[in-house]
DRENMIPA-873468 format. One line per 2 residues: number of its first residue (from 1); their letters; for each residue x, y, z of C-alpha. Coordinates in pm, 1 decimal. Layout:
// residues N
NUM = a = X,Y,Z; ...
END
This chain:
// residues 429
1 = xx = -12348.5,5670.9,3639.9; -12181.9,5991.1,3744.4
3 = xx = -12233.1,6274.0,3539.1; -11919.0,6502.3,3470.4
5 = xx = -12096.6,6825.8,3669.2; -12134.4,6576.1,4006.0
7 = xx = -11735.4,6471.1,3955.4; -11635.6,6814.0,3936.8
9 = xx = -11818.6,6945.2,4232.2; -11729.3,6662.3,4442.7
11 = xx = -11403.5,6739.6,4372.2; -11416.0,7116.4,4484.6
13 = xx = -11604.4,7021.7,4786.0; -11283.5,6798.5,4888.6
15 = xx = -11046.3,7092.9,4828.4; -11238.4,7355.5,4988.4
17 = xx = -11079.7,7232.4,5366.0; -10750.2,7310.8,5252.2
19 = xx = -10799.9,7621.6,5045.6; -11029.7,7741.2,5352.9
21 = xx = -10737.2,7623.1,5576.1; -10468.4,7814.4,5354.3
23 = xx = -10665.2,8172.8,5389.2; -10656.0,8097.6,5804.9
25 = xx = -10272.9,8058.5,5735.1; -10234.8,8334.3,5542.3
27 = xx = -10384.1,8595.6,5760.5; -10256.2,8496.1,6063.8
29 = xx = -9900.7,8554.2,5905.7; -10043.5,8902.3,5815.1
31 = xx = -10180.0,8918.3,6163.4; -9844.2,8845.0,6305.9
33 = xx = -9648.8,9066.3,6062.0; -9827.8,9371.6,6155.3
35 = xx = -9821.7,9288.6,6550.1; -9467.3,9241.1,6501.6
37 = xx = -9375.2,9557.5,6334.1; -9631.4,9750.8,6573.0
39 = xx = -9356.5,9570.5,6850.4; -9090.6,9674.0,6674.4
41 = xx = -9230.9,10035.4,6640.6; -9299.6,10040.2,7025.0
43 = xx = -8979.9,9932.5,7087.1; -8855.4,10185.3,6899.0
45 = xx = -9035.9,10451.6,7108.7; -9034.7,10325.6,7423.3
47 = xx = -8633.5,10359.7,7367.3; -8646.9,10714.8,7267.4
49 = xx = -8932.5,10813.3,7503.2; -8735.6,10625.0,7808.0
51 = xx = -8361.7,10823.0,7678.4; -8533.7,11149.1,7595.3
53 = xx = -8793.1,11258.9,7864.9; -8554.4,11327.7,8154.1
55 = xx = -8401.6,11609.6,7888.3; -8707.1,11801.5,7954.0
57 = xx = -8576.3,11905.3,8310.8; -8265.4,12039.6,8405.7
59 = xx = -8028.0,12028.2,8707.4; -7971.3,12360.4,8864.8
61 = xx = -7794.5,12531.1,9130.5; -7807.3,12822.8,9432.0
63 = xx = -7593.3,13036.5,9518.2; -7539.4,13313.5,9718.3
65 = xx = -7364.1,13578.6,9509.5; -7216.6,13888.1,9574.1
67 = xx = -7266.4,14146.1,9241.8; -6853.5,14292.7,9352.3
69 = xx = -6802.5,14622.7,9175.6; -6467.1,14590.6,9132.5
71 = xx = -6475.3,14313.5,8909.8; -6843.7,14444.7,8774.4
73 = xx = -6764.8,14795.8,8717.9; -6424.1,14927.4,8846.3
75 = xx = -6459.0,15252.3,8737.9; -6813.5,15329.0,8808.0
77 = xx = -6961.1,15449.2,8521.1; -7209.8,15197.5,8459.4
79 = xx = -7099.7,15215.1,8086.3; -7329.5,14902.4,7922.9
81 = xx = -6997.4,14772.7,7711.1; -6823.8,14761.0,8026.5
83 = xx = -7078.9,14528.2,8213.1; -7140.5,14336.6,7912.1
85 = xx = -6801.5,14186.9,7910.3; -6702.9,14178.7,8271.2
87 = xx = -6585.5,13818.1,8403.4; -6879.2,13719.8,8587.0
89 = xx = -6762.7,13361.8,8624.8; -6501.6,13509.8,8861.8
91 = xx = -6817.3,13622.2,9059.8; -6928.4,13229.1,9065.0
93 = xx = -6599.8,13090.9,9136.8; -6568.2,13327.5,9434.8
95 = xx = -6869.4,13186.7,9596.5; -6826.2,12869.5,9557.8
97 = xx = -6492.4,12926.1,9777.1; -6737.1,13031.6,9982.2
99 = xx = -6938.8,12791.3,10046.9; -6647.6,12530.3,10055.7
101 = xx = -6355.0,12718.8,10217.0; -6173.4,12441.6,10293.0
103 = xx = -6061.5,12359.3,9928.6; -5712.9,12548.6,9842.3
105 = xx = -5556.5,12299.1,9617.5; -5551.8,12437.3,9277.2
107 = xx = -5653.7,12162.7,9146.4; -5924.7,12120.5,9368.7
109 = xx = -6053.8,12441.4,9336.6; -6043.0,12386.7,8929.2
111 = xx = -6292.2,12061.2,8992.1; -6511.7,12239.4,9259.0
113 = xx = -6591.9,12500.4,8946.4; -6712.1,12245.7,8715.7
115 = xx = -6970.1,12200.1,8945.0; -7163.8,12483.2,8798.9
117 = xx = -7199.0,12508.7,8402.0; -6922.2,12700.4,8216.8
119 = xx = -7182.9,12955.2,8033.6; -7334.6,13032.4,8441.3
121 = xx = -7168.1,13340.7,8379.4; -7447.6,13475.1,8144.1
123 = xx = -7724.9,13469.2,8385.8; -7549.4,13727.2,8605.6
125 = xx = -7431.8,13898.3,8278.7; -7828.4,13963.0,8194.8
127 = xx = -7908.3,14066.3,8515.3; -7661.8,14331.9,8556.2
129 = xx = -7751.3,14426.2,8169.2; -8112.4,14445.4,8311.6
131 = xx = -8070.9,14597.3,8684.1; -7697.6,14768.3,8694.7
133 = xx = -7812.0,14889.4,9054.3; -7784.5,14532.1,9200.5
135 = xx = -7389.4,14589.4,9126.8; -7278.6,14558.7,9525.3
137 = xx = -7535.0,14407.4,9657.2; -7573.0,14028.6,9746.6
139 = xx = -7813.3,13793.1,9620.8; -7888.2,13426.8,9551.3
141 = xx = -7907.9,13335.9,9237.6; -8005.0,12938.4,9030.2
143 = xx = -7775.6,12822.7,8792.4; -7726.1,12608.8,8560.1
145 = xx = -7566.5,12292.2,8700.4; -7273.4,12107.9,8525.1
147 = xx = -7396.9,11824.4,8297.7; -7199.8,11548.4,8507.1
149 = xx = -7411.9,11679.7,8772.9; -7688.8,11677.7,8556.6
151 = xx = -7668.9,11307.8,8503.6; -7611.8,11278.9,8871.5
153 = xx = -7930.2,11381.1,8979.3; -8114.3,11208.3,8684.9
155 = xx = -7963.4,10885.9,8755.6; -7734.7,10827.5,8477.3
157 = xx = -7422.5,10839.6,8646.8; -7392.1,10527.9,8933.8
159 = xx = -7236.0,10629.2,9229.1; -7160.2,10250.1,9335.1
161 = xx = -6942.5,10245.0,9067.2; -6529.9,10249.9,9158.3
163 = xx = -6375.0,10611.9,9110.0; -6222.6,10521.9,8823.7
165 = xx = -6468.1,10407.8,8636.8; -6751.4,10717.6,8681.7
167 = xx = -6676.5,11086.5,8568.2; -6777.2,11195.5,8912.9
169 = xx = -6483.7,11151.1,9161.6; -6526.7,11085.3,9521.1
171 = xx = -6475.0,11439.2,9641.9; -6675.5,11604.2,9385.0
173 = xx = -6943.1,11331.8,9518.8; -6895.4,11456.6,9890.7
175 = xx = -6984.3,11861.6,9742.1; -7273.5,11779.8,9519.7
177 = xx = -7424.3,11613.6,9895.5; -7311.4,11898.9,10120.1
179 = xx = -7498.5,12132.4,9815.9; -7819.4,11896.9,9853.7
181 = xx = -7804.3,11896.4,10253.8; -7862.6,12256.0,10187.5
183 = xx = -8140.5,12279.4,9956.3; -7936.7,12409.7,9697.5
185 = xx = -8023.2,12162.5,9401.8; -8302.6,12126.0,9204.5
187 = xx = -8497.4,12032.9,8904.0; -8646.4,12243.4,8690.2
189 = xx = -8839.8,12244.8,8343.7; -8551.6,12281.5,8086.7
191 = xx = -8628.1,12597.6,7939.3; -8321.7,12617.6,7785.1
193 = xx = -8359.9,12296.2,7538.9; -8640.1,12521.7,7349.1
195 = xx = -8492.7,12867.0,7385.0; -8120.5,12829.8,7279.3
197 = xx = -7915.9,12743.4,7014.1; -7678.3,12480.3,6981.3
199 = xx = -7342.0,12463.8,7211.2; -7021.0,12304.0,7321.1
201 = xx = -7188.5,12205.3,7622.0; -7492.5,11981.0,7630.1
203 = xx = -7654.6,12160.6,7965.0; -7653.9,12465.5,7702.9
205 = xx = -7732.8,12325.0,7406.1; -8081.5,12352.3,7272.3
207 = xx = -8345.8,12349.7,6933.4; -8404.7,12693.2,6919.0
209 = xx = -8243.7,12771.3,6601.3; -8245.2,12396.8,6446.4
211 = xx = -8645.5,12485.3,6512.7; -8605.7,12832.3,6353.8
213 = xx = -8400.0,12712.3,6071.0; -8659.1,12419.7,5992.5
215 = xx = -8943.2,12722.4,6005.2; -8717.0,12898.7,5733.0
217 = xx = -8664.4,12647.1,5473.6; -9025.3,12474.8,5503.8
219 = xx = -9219.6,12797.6,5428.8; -8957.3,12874.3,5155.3
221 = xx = -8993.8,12482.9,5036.2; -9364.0,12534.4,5075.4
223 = xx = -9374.1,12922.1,4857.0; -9160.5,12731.9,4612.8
225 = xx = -9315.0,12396.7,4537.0; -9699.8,12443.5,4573.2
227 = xx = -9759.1,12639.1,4275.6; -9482.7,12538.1,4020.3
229 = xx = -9632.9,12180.5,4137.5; -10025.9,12264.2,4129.5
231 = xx = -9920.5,12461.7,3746.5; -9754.3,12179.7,3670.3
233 = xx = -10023.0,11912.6,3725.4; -10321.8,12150.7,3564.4
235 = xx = -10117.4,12154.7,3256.3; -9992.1,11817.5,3214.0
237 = xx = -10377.3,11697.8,3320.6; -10574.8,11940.3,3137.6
239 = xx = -10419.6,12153.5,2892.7; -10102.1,11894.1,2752.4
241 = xx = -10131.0,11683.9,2470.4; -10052.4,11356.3,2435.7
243 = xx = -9750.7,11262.9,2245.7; -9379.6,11137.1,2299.4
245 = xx = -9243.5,11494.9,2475.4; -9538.1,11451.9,2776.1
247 = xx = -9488.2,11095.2,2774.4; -9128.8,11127.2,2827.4
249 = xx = -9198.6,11399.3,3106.6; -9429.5,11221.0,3310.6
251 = xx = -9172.4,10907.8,3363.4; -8917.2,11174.7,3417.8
253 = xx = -9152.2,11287.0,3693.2; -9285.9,10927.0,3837.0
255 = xx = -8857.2,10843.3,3818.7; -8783.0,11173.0,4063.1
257 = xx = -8973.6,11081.5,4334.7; -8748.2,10771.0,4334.6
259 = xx = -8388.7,10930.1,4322.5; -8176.6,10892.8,4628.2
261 = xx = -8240.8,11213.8,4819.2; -7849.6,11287.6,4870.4
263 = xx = -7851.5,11325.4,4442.7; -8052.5,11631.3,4477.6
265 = xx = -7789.8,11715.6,4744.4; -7519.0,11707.4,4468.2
267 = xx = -7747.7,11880.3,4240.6; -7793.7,12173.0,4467.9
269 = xx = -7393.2,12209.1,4558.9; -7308.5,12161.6,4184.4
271 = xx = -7605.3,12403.0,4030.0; -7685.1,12657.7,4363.5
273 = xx = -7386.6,12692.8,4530.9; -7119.9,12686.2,4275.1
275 = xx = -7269.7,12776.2,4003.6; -7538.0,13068.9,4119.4
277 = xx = -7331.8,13169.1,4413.6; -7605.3,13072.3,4716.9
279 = xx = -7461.5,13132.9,5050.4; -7386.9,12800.5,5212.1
281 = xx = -7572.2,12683.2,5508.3; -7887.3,12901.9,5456.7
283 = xx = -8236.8,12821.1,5397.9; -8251.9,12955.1,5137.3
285 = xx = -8041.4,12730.8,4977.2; -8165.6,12430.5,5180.4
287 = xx = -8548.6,12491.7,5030.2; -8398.6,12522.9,4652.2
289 = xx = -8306.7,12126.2,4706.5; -8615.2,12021.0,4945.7
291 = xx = -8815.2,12155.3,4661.4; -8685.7,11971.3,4374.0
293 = xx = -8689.6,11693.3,4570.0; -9075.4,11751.6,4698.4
295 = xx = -9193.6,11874.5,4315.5; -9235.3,11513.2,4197.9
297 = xx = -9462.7,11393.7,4518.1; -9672.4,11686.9,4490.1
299 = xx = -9713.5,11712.1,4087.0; -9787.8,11324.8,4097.2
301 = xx = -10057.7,11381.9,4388.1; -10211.5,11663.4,4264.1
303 = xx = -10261.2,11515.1,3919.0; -10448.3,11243.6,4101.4
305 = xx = -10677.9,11479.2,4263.2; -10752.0,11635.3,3958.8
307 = xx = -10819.1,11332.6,3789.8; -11066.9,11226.7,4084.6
309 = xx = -11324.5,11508.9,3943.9; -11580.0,11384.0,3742.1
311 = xx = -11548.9,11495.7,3385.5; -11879.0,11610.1,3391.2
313 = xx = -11780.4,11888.3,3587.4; -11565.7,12008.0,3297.8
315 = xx = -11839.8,11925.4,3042.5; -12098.0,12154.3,3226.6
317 = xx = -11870.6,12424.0,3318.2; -11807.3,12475.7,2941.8
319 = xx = -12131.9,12434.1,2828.5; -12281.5,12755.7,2992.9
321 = xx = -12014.2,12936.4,2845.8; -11673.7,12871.0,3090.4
323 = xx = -11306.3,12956.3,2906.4; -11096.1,12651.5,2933.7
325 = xx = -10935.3,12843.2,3220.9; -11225.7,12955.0,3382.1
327 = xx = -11335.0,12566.8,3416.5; -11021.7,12467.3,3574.1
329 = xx = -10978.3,12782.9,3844.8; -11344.2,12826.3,3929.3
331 = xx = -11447.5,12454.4,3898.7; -11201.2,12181.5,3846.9
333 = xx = -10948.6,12302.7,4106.7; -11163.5,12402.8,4386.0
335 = xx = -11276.4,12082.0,4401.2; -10907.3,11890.5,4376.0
337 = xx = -10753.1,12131.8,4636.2; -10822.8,11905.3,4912.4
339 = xx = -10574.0,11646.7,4741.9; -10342.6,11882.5,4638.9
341 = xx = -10352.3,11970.8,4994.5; -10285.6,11658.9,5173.9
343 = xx = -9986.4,11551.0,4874.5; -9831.8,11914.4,4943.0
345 = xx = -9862.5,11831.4,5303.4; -9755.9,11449.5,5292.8
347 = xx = -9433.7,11628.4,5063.2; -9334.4,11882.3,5384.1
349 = xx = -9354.5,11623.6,5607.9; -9074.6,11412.8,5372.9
351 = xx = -8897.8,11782.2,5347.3; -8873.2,11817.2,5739.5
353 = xx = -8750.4,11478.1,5796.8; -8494.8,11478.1,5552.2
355 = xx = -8101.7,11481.2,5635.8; -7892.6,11396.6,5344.3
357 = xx = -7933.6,11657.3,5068.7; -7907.6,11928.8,5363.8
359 = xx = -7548.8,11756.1,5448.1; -7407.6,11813.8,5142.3
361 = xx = -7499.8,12197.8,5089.5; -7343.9,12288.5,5476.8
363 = xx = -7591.2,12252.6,5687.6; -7431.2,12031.6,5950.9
365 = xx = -7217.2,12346.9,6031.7; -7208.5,12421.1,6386.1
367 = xx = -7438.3,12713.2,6433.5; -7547.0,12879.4,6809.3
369 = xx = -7704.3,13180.5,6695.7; -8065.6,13131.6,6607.7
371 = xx = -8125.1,13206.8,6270.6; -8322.0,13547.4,6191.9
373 = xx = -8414.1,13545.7,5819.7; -8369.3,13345.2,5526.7
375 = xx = -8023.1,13399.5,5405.0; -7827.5,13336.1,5810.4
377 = xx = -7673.7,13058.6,5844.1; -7875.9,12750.4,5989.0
379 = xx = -7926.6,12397.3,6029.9; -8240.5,12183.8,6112.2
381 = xx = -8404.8,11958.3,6322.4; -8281.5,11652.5,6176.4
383 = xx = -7911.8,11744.3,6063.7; -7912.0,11940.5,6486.1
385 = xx = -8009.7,11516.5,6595.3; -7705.9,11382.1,6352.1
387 = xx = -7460.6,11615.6,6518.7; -7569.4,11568.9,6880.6
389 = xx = -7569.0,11174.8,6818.1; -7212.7,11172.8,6746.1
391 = xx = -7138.3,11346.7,7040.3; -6947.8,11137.7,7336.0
393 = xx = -7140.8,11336.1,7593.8; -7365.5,11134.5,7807.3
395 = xx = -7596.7,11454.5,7819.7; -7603.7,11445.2,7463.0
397 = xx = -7761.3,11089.0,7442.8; -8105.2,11252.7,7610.8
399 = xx = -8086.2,11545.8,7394.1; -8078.0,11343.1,7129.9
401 = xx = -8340.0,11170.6,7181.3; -8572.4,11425.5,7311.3
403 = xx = -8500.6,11614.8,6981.5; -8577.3,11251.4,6804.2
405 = xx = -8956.0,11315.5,7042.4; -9001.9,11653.3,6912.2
407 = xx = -8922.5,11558.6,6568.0; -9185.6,11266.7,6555.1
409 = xx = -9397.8,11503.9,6731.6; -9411.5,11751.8,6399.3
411 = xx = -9415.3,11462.0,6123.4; -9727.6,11331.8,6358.0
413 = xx = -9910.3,11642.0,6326.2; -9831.4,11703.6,5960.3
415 = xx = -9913.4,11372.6,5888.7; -10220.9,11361.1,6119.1
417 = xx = -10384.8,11700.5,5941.8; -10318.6,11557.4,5635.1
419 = xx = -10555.6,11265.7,5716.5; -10801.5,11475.6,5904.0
421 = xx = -10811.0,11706.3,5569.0; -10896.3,11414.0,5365.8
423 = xx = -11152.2,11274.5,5557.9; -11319.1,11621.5,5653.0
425 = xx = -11282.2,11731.4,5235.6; -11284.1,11447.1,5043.7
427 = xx = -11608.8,11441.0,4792.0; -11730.8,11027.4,4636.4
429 = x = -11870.5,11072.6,4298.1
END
């Protein structure tokens, strides 16, 4: 006769295939979901890397220019406010009659300038500001090329195309050729993507001051948050006591880091702006919100790292004579810094990425100067890579994305250090 024991581990034996056969199942779905999303995610950069590289050169031009000193200078006095705002695009217009004398029409003549960028004017400007004795001589001189031409030379624009349908006509076609039968195009590293502020036109437009701006507001974010977060976590951890008011704080805290960030937005318009008087469109007022927004992700992490210290720490701090105080500064948090670190890290790296709240307190204004302290005007790297993808532009598209490659490039290397510090730090008990 069968005992009962025998039955019942027969009967496991004859469901082990299928339970053994349901694991296989169920990680090769998890297999496939994470090779799918690490598709999508290469996708995803292969598009911005193959849209974005070619907006790390730029298209420029030669020509032979003569410095005339009576547009320069008519008077002679080499007064600096006087060759400051000379019209040095009459300089560049002038030779490229030059070099194409056979255009008259006036309309003609009006295309044959957009060959050259609008702002080529300011590269003479700064080299008269530099050298006023090169006012009469002749010289030749790179500048920057239209962005249609731009696009030309990258291979954006299709020249098989019918007239109509390219922004390059057929004549303009025939002078871009007669300017590369001479040597006068080329390629060069765009300098100007990392050195200038925005502008109207995309062969000028550059990070400089969406960079600057983001420097601004994350070191304010950073001065801010860390230690009203860090205080904040030592005394709910250590020093709080347990009752309704703490409880009702902590889920207060836990609920922040899951608002919408476009609430703290609204917070910092109703509360900073309108109610304290912050200028608009400054980072100072730009860190206020990332900081209420970062407080909760940094309390909740460093509370965690503090919590990851053995208790006996505390217990023999105190018992050869430590204050309370003196056990969490000279002990306790020494040891939870690296943490603290990596969540206040983690936090900037949300803070940098972050467009919404930064929309609604102004900082999608259109700003070209680079910012120079806390309280100008600015905008950052994010809100700079809303604006230029709403921009019809075709030269806009790769700025866009190389901005997108730059952007990735910073939360990669915050993110990345905040690994490394955890894994170079981190202390098992």
């Amino acid at each position: 006769m069968t005992s009962p024991a025998n039955s019942t581990v027969d009967i496991v034996r004859a469901g082990l295939p299928k339970r053994y056969a349901r694991e296989r199942r169920f990680r090769l779905m998890g297999m496939l979901a994470i090779g799918l999303g690490l598709v999508f995610v290469a996708i995803l950069f292969l598009d911005i890397f193959s849209k974005g590289y070619t907006a790390f050169q730029q298209t420029y031009v030669r020509i032979q220019v003569h410095y005339d000193g009576s547009v320069i200078d008519p008077a002679g006095t080499e007064n600096p406010d006087t060759l400051a705002f000379a019209d040095y695009m009459a300089l560049l217009k002038q030779s490229l009659r030059e070099v194409f004398p056979e255009v008259t029409d006036r309309r003609a003549k009006r295309d044959l300038y957009q060959l050259v960028s609008p702002g080529a004017g300011q590269v003479l400007r700064d080299r008269v500001l530099a050298n006023p004795e090169i006012v009469g001589t002749t010289e030749e001189v790179w500048v920057l090329a239209n962005d249609d031409i731009d696009m030309l030379v990258k291979g954006h624009i299709d020249r098989d195309l019918p007239e109509s349908n390219r922004r390059l006509d057929d004549r303009s076609l025939a002078w871009f050729d007669r300017l590369v039968d001479q040597d006068a195009i080329e390629k060069r590293f765009n300098i100007t993507f990392f050195s200038s502020g925005d502008s109207r036109q995309p062969e000028q437009a550059g990070i400089a001051g969406a960079l600057m701006g983001s420097f601004y507001t994350l070191l304010l974010t950073l001065l801010f948050s860390f230690p009203l977060a860090v205080g904040s976590a030592i005394f709910l951890e250590e020093f709080a006591p347990k009752n309704k008011w703490t409880d009702l704080i902590e889920i207060n805290i836990n609920n922040l880091a899951a608002v919408p960030s476009i609430i703290f937005g609204l917070l910092g318009l109703a509360v900073f702006i309108n109610f304290f008087g912050v200028p608009r469109s400054t980072p100072l007022v730009g860190a206020l919100v990332l900081t209420l927004m970062t407080l909760p992700t940094i309390i909740i992490a460093s509370r965690s790292a503090l919590k990851s210290v053995p208790p006996s720490i505390r217990e023999a701090a105190m018992g050869i004579g430590a204050s309370p105080l003196q056990t969490q500064f000279h002990h306790v948090l020494p040891l939870a810094m690296p943490g603290m670190l990596t969540g206040t890290i983690i936090g900037m790296a949300q803070a940098l990425g972050e467009t919404a709240p930064l929309l609604m307190i102004g900082m999608i204004a259109f700003i070209v100067d680079v910012p120079q302290g806390f309280t100008d005007p600015a905008t950052v790297l994010p809100v700079q890579i809303f604006l230029w993808a709403d921009s019809p532009e075709r030269a806009f598209v790769e700025r866009t994305s190389a901005a997108i490659m730059v952007l990735l490039a910073f939360l990669i290397t915050m993110n990345l250090t905040a690994v490394l510090l955890r894994k170079r730090f981190e202390r098992r008990w």
